[in-house]
Backbone as a printed PyTorch tensor [residue, N CA C, xyz], in Angstrom:
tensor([[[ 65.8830, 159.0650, 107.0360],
         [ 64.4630, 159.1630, 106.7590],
         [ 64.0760, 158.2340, 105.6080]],

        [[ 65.0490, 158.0060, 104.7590],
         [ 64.6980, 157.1570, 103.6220],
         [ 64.4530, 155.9930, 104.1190]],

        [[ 65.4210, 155.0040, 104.5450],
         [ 65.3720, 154.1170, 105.3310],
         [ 64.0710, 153.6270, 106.1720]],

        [[ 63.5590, 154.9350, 107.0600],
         [ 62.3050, 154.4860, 107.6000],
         [ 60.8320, 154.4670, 106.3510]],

        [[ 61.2480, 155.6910, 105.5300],
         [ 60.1580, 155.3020, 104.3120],
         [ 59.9200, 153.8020, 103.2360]],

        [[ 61.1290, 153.1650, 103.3270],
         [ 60.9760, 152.0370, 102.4310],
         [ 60.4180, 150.9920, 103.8520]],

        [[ 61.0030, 151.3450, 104.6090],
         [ 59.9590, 150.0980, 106.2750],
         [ 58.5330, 150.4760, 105.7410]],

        [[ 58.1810, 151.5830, 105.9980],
         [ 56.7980, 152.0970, 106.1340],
         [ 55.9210, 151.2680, 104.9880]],

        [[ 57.1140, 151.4120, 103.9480],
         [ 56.3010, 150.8850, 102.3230],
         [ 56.2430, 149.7840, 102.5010]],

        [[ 57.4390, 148.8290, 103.0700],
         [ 57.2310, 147.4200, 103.1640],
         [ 56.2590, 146.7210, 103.8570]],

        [[ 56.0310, 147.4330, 105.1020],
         [ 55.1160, 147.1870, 106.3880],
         [ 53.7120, 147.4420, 105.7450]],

        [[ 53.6920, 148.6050, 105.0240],
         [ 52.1290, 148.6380, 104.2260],
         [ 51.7470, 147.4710, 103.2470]],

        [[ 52.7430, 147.3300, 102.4510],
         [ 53.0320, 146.3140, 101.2870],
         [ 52.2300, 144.5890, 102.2280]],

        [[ 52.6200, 144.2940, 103.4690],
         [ 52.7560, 143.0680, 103.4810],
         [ 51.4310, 142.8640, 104.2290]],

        [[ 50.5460, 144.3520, 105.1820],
         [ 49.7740, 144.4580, 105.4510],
         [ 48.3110, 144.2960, 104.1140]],

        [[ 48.8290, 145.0250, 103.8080],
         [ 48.0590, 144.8670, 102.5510],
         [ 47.8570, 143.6920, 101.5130]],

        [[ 48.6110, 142.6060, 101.1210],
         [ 48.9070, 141.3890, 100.8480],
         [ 48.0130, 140.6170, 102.2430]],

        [[ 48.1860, 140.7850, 102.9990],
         [ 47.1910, 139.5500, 103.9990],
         [ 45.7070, 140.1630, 103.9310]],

        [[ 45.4520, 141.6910, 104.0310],
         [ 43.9420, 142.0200, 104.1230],
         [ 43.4220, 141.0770, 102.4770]],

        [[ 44.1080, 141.1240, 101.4170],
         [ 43.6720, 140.6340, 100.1660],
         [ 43.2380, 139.2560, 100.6730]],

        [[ 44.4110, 138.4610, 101.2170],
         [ 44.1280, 137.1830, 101.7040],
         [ 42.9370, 136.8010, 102.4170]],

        [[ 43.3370, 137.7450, 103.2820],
         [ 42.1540, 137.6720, 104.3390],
         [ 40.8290, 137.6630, 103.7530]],

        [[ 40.3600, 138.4760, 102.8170],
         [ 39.2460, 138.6170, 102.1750],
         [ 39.1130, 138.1770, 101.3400]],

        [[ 39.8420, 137.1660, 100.5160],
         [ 39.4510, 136.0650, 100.0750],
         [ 39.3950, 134.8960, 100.7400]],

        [[ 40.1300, 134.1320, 102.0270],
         [ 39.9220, 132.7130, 101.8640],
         [ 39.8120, 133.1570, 103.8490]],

        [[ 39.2910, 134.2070, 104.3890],
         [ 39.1790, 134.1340, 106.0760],
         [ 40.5210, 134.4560, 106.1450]],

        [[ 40.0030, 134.5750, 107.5640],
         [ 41.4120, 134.5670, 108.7060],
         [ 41.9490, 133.4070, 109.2610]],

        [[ 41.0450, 132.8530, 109.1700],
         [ 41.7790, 130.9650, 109.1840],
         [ 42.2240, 130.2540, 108.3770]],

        [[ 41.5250, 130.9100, 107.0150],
         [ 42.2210, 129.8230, 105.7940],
         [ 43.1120, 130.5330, 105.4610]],

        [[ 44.1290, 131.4970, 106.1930],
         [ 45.7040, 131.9680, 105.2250],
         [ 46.7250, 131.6960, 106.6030]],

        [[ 47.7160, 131.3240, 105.8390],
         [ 48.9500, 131.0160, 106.7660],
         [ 50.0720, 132.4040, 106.2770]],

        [[ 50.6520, 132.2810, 107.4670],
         [ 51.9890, 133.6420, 107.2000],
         [ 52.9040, 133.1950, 105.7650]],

        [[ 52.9250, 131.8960, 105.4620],
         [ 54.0670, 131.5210, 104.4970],
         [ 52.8790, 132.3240, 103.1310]],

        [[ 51.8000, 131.8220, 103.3110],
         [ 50.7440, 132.3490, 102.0440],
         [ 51.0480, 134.2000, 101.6650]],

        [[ 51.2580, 134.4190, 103.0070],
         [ 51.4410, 136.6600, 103.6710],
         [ 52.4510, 136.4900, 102.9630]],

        [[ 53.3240, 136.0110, 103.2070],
         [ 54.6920, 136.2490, 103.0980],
         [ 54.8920, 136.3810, 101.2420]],

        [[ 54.6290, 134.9280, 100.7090],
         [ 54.9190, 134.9840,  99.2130],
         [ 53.8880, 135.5170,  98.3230]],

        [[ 53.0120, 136.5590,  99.1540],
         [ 51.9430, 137.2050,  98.3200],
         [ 52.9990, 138.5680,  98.5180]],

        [[ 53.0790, 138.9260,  99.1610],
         [ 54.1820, 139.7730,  99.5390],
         [ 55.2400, 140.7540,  99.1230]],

        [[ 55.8620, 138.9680,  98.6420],
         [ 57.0970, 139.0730,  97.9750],
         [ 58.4290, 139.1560,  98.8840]],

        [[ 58.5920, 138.2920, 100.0850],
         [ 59.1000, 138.9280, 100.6320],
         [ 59.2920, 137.3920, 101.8300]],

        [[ 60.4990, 136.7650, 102.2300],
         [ 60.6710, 136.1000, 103.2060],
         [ 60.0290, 135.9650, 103.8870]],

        [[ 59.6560, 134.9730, 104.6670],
         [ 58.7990, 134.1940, 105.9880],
         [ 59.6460, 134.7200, 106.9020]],

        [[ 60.9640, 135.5120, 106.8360],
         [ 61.5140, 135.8440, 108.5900],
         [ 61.2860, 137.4450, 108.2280]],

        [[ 60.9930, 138.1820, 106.6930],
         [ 61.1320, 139.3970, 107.0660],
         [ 59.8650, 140.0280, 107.4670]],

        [[ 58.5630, 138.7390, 107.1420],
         [ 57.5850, 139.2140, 107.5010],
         [ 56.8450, 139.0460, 109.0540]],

        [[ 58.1050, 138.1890, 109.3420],
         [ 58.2130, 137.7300, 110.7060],
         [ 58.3780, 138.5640, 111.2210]],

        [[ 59.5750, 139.4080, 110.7640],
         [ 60.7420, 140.8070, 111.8650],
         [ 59.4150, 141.8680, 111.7230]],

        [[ 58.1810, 141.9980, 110.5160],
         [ 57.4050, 142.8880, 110.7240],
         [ 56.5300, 142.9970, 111.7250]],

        [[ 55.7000, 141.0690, 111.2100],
         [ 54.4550, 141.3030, 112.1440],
         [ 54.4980, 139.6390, 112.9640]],

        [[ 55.0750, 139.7290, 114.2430],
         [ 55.6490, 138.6280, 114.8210],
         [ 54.1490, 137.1240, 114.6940]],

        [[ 52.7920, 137.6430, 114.1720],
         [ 51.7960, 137.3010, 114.2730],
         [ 50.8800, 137.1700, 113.6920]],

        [[ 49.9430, 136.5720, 113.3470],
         [ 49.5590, 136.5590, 111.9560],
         [ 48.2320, 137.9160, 112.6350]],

        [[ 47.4890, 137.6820, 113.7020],
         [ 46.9120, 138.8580, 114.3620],
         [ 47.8590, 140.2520, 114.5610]],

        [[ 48.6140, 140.1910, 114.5110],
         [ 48.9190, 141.2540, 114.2900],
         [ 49.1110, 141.7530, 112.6050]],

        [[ 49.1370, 140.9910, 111.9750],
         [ 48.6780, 141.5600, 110.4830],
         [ 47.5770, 142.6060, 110.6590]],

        [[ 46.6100, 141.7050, 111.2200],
         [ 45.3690, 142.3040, 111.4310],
         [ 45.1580, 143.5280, 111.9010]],

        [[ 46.1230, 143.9340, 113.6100],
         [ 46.0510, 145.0600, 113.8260],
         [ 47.2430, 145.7060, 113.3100]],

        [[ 47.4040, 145.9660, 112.1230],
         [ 48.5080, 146.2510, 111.7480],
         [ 48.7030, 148.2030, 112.2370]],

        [[ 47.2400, 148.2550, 112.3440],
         [ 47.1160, 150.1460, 112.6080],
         [ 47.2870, 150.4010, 114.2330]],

        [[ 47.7750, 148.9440, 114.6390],
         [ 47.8750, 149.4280, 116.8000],
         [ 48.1130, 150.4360, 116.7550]],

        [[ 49.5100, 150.5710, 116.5670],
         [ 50.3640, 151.9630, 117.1420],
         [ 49.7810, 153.0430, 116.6520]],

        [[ 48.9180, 153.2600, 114.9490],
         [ 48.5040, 154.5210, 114.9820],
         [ 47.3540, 154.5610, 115.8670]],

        [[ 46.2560, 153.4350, 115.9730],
         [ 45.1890, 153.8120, 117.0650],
         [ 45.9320, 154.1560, 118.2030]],

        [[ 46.9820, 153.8940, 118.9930],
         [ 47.1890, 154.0870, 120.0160],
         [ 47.9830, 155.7690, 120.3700]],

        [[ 48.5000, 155.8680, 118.9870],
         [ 49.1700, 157.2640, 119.4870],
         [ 48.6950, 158.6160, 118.6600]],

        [[ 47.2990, 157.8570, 118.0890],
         [ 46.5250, 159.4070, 117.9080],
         [ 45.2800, 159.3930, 118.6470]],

        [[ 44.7280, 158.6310, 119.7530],
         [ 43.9410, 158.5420, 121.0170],
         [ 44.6370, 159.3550, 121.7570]],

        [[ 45.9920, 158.9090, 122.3600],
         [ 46.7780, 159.5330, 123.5050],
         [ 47.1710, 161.2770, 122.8040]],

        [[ 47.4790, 161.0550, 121.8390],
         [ 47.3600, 162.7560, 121.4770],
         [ 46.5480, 163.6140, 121.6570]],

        [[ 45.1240, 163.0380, 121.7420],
         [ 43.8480, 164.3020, 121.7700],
         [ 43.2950, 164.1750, 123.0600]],

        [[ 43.4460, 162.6710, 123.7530],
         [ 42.4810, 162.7470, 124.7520],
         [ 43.5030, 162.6860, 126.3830]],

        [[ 43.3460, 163.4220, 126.9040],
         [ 44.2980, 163.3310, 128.3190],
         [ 44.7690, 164.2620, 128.5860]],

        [[ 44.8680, 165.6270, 127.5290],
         [ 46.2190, 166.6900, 127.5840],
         [ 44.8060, 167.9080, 128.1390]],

        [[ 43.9530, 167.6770, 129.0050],
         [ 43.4930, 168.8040, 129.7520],
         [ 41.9430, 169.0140, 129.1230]],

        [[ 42.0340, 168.7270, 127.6910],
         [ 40.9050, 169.1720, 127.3820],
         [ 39.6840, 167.9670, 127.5940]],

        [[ 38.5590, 168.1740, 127.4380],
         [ 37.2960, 167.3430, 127.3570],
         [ 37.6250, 166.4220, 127.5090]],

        [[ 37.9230, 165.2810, 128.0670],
         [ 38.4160, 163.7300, 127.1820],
         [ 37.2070, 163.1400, 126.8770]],

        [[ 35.2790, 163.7500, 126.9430],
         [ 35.1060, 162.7900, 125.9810],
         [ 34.8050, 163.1510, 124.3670]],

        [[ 34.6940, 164.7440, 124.4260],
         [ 34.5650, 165.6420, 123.2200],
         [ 36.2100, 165.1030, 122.6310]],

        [[ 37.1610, 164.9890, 122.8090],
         [ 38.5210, 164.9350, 122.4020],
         [ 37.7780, 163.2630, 121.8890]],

        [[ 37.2450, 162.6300, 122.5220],
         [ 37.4790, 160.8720, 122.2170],
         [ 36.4700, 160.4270, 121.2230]],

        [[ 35.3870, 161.4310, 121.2790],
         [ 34.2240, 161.3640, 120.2670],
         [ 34.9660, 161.8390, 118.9810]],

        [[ 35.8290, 163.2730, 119.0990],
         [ 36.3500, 163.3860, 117.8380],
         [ 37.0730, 162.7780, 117.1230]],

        [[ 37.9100, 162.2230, 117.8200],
         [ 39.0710, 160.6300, 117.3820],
         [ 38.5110, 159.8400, 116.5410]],

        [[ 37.3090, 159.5300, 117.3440],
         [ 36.7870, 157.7600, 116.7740],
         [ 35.9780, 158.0690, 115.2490]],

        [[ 35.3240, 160.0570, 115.1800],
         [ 34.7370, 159.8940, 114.2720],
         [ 36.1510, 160.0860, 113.0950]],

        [[ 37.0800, 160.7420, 113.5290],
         [ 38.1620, 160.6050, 112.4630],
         [ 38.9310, 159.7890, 112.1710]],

        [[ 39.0880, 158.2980, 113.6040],
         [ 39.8410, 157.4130, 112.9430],
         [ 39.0670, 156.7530, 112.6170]],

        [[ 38.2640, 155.7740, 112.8970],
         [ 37.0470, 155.1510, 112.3480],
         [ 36.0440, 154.8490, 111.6990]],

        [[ 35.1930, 156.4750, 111.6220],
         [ 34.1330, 156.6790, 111.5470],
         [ 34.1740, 157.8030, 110.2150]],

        [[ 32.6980, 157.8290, 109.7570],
         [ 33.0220, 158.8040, 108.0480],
         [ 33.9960, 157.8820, 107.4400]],

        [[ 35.0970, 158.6120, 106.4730],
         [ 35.5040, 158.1680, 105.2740],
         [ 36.1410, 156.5510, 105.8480]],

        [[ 36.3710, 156.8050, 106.8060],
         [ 37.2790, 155.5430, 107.4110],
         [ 36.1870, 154.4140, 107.5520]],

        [[ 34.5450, 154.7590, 107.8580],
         [ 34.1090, 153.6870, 107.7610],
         [ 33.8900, 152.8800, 106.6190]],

        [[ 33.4100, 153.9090, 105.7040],
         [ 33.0830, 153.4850, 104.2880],
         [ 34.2910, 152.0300, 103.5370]],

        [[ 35.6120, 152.8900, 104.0760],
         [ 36.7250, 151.9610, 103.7590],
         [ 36.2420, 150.8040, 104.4310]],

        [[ 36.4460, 150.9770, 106.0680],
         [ 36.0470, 149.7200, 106.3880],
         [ 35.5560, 148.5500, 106.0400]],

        [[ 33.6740, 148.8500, 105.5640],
         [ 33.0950, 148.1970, 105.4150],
         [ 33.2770, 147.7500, 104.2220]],

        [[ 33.8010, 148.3010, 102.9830],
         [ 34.2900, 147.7620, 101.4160],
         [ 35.3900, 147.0220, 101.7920]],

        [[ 36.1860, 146.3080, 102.4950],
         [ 37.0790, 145.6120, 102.5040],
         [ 36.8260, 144.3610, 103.9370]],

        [[ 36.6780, 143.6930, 103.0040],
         [ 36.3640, 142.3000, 103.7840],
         [ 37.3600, 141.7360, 104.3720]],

        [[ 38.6860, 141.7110, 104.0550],
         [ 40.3930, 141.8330, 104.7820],
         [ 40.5910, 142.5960, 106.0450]],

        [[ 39.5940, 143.8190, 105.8080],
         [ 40.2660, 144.5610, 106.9740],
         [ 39.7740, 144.4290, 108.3280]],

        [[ 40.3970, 144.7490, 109.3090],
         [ 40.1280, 144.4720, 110.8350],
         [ 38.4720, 145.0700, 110.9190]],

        [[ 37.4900, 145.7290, 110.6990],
         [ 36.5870, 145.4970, 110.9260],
         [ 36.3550, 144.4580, 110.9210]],

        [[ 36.1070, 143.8410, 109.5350],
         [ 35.1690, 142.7660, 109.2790],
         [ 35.5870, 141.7900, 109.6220]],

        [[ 37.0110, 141.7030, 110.0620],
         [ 37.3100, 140.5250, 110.7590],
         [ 37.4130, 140.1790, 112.0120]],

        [[ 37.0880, 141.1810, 112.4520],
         [ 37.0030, 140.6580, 113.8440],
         [ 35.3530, 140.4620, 114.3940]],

        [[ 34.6560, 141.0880, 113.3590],
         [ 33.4030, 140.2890, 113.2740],
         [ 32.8290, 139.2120, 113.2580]],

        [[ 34.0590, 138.0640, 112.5370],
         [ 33.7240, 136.8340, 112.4000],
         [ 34.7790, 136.0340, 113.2180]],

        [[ 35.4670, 136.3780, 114.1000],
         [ 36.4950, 135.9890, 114.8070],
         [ 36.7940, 135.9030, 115.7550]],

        [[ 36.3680, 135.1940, 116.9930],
         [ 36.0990, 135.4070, 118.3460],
         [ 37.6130, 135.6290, 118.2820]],

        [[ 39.1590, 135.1330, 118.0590],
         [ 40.1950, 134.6080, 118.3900],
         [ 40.5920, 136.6190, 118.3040]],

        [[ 40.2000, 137.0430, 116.9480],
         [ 40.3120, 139.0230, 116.9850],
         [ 39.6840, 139.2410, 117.4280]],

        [[ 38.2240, 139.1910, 117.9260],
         [ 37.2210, 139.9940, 118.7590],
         [ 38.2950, 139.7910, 120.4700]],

        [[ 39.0430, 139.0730, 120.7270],
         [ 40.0890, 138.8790, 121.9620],
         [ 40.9720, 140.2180, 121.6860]],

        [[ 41.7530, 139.4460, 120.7420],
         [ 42.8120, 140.6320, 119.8910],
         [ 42.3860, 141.6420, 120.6010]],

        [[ 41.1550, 142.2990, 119.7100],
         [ 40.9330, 143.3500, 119.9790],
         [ 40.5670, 144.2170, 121.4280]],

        [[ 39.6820, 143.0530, 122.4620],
         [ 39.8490, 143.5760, 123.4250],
         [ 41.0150, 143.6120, 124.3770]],

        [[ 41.9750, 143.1200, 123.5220],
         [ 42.9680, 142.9080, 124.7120],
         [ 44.1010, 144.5940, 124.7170]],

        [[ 44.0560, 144.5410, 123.0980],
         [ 44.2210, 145.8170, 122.8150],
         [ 43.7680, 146.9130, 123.2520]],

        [[ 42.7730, 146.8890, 123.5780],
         [ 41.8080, 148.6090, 123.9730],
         [ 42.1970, 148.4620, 125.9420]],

        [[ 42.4380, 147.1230, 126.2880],
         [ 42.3800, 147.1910, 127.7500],
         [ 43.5850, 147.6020, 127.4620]],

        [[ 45.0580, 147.5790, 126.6840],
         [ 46.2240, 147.8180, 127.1670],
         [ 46.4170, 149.4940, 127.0360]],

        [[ 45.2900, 150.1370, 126.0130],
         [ 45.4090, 151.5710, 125.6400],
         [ 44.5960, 151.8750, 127.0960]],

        [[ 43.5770, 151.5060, 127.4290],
         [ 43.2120, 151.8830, 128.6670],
         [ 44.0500, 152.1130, 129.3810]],

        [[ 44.6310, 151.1890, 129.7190],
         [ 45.7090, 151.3980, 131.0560],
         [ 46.5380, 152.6450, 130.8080]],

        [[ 47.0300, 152.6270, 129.8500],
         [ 48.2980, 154.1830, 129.4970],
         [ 47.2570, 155.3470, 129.4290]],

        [[ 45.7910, 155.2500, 129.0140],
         [ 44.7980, 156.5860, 129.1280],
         [ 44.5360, 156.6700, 130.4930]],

        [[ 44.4180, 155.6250, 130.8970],
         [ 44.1560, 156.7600, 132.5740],
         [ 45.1120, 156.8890, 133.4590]],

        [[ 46.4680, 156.4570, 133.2600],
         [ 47.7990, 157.1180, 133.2910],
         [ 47.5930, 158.8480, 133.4150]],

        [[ 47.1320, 158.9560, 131.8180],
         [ 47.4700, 160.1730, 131.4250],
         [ 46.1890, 160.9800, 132.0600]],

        [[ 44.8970, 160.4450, 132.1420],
         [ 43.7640, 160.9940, 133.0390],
         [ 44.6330, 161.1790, 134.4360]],

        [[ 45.1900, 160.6350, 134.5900],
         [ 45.2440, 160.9130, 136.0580],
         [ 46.6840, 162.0060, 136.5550]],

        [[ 47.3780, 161.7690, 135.3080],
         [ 48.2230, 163.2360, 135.4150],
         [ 47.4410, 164.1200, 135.4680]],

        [[ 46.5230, 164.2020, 134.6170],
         [ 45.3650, 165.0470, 134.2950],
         [ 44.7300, 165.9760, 135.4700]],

        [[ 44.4320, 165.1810, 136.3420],
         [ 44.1680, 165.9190, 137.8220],
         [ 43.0390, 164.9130, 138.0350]],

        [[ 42.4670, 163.2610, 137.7560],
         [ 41.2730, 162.8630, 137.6180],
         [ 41.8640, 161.9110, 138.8640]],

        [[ 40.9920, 161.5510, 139.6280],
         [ 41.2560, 160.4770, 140.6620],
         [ 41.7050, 159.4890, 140.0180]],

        [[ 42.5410, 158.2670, 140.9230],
         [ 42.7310, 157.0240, 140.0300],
         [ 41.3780, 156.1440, 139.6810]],

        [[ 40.6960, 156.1170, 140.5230],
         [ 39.2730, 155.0690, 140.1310],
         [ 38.6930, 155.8790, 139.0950]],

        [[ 38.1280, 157.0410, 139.2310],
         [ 37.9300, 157.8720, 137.9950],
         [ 38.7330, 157.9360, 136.5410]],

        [[ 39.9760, 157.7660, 136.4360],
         [ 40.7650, 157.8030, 135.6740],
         [ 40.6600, 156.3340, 135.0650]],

        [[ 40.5000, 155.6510, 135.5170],
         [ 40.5270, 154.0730, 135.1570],
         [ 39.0700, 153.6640, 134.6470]],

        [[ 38.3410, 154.4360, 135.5140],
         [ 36.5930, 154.3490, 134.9000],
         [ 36.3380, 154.5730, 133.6280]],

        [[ 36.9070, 156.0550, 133.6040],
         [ 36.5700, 156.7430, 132.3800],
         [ 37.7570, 156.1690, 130.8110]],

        [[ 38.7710, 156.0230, 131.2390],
         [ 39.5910, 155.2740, 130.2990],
         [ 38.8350, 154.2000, 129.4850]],

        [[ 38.3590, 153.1450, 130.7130],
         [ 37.7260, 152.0580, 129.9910],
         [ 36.3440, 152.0920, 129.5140]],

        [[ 35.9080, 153.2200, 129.8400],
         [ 34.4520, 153.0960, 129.4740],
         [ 34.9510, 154.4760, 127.6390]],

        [[ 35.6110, 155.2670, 127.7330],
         [ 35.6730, 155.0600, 126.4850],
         [ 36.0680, 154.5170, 125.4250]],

        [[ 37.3280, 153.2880, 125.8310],
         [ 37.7870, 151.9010, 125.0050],
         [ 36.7690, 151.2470, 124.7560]],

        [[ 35.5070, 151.1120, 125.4110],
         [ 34.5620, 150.4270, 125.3990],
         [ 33.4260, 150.6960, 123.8230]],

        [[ 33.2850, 152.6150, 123.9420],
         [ 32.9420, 152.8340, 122.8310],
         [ 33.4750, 152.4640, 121.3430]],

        [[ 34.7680, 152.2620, 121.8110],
         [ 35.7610, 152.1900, 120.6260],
         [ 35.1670, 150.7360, 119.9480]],

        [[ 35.4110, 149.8500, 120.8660],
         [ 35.1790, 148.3510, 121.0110],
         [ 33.7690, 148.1560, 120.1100]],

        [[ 32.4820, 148.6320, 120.9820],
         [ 31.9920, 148.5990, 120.2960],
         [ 31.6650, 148.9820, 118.8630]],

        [[ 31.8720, 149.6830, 119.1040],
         [ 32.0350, 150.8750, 117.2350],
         [ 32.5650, 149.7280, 116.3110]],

        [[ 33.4300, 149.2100, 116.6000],
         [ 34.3610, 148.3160, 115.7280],
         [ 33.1570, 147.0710, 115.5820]],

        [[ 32.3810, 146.5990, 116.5430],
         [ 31.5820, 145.3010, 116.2620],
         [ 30.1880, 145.6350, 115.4690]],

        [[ 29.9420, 147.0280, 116.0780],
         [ 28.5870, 147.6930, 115.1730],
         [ 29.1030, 147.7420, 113.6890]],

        [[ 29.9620, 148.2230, 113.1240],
         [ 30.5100, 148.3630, 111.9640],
         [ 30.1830, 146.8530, 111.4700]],

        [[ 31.3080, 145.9580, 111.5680],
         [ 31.5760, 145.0080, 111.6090],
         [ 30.2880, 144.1160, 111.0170]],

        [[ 29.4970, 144.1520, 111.5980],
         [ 28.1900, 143.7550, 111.7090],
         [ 27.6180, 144.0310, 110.6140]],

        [[ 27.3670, 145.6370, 110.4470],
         [ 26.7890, 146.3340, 109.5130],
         [ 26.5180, 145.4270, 108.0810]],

        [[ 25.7660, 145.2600, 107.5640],
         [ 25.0920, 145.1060, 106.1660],
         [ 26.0940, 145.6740, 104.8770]],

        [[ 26.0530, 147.1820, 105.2160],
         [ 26.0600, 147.8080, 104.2850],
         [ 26.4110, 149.5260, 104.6840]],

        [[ 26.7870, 150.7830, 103.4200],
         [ 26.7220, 151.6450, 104.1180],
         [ 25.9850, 152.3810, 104.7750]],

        [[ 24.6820, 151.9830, 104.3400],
         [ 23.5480, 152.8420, 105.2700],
         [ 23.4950, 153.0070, 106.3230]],

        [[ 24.2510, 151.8760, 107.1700],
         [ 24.4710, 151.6410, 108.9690],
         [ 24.9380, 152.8460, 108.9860]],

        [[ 25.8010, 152.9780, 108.6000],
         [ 27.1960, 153.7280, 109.1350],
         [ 26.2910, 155.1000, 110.2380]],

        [[ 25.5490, 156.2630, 109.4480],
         [ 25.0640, 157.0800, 110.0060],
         [ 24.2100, 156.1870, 111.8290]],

        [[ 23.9180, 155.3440, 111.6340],
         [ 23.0090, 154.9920, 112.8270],
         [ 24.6740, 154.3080, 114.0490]],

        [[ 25.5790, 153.6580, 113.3230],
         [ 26.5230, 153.6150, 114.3240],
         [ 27.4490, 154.7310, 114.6480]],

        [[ 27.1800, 155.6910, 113.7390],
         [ 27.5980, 156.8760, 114.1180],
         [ 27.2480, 157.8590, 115.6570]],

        [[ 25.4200, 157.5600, 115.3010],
         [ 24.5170, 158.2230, 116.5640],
         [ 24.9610, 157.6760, 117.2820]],

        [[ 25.2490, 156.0760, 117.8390],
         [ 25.3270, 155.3020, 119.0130],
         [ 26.2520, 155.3020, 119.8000]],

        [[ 27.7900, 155.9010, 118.9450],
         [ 28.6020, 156.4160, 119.7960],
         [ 29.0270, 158.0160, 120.2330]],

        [[ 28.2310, 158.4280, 119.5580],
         [ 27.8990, 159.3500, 119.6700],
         [ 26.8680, 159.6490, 121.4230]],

        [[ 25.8910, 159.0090, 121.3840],
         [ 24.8910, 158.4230, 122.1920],
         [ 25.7870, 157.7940, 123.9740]],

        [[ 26.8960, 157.2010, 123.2190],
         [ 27.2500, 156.2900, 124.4190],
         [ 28.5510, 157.3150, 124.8590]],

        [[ 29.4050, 158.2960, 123.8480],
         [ 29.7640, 159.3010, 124.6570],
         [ 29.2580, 160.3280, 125.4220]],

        [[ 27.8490, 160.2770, 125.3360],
         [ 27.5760, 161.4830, 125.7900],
         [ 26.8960, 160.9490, 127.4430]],

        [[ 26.9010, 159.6810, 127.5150],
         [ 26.5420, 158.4140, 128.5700],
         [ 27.5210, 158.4390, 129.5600]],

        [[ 28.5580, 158.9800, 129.1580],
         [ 29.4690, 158.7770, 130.0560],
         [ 30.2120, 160.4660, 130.5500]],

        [[ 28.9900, 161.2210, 130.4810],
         [ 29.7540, 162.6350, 130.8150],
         [ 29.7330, 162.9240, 132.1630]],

        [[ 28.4830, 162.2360, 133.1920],
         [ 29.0560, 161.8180, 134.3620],
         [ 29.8030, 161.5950, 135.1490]],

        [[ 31.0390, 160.8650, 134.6430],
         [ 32.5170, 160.0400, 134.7310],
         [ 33.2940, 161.6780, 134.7770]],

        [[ 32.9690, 162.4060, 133.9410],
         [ 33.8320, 163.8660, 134.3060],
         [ 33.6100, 164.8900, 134.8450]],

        [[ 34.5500, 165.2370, 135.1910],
         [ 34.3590, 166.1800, 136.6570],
         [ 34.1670, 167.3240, 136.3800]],

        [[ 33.3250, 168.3250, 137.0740],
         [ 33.0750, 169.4570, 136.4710],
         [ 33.9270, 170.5760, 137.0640]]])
């Protein structure tokens, strides 16, 4: 367990060293060697972390991906389960962070068609494993695949509304909208 705690620290450590970067000089003006010796830490070990300099960026994949699949698929609501996710991973205290850090994957993929990709390429690959699990679920496959992507979609957006945002005052109005656009898609589930 120790072992995986000093990864965890390092992996935070080097994540954290590029959002600084990032928010000072873009996502174009830092190179991995810049990640790396802000770091403290080799050009191959930050390699063995994050094979990519976009993946710095999404450095939180795996937790977006395996606290989505935890709430939404296992029987209950999936879009009450997916509304609650986004306002706890995202949304409230998580936005506030967001938007105060100009490094972090909000705001950068705001200004970044090359992460605004990233990112959708990401939500299509969580799609695919959510309506997997929709469709263990008891949901047809076209249904299961509908509804998967149309709530990656909220996600997606959420991330560009933020992104966008001014300031914190948004936050409550991109709050309503996905709020708004889950409740758009209650159709998609079967009664």
């Amino acid at each position: 367990m120790l072992r995986e705690e000093k990864k965890a620290r390092a992996r935070a450590a080097m994540a954290g060293a590029a959002a600084a970067l990032f928010g000072e000089h873009g996502y174009d003006g830092v190179a991995m060697t810049q990640v790396a010796r802000a770091a403290g830490v080799s050009e191959q070990t930050l390699y063995n972390y994050f094979p990519t300099k976009e993946s710095l960026v999404f450095d939180q994949a795996e937790a977006f991906e395996t606290s989505l699949l935890a709430v939404v698929g296992d029987g209950e609501d999936p879009i009450g389960a997916a509304r609650r996710w986004l306002e706890a991973f995202l949304l409230g205290p998580a936005a506030h962070r967001a938007l105060e850090s100009p490094g972090g994957m909000v705001r950068l993929v705001a200004g970044s068609d090359t992460l605004r990709r990233g990112l959708l390429d990401l939500s299509h690959r969580v799609a695919g494993t959510l309506a997997g699990r929709l469709r263990r679920a008891g949901y047809a496959p076209a249904a299961a695949t509908a509804l998967a992507d149309a709530l990656l979609a909220v996600f997606v957006r959420t991330v560009e509304d933020l992104g966008a945002a001014a300031n914190r005052r948004a936050i409550p109005a991109v709050t309503r909208r996905a709020r708004e656009a889950f409740e758009a898609l209650r159709p998609l589930v079967r009664s």
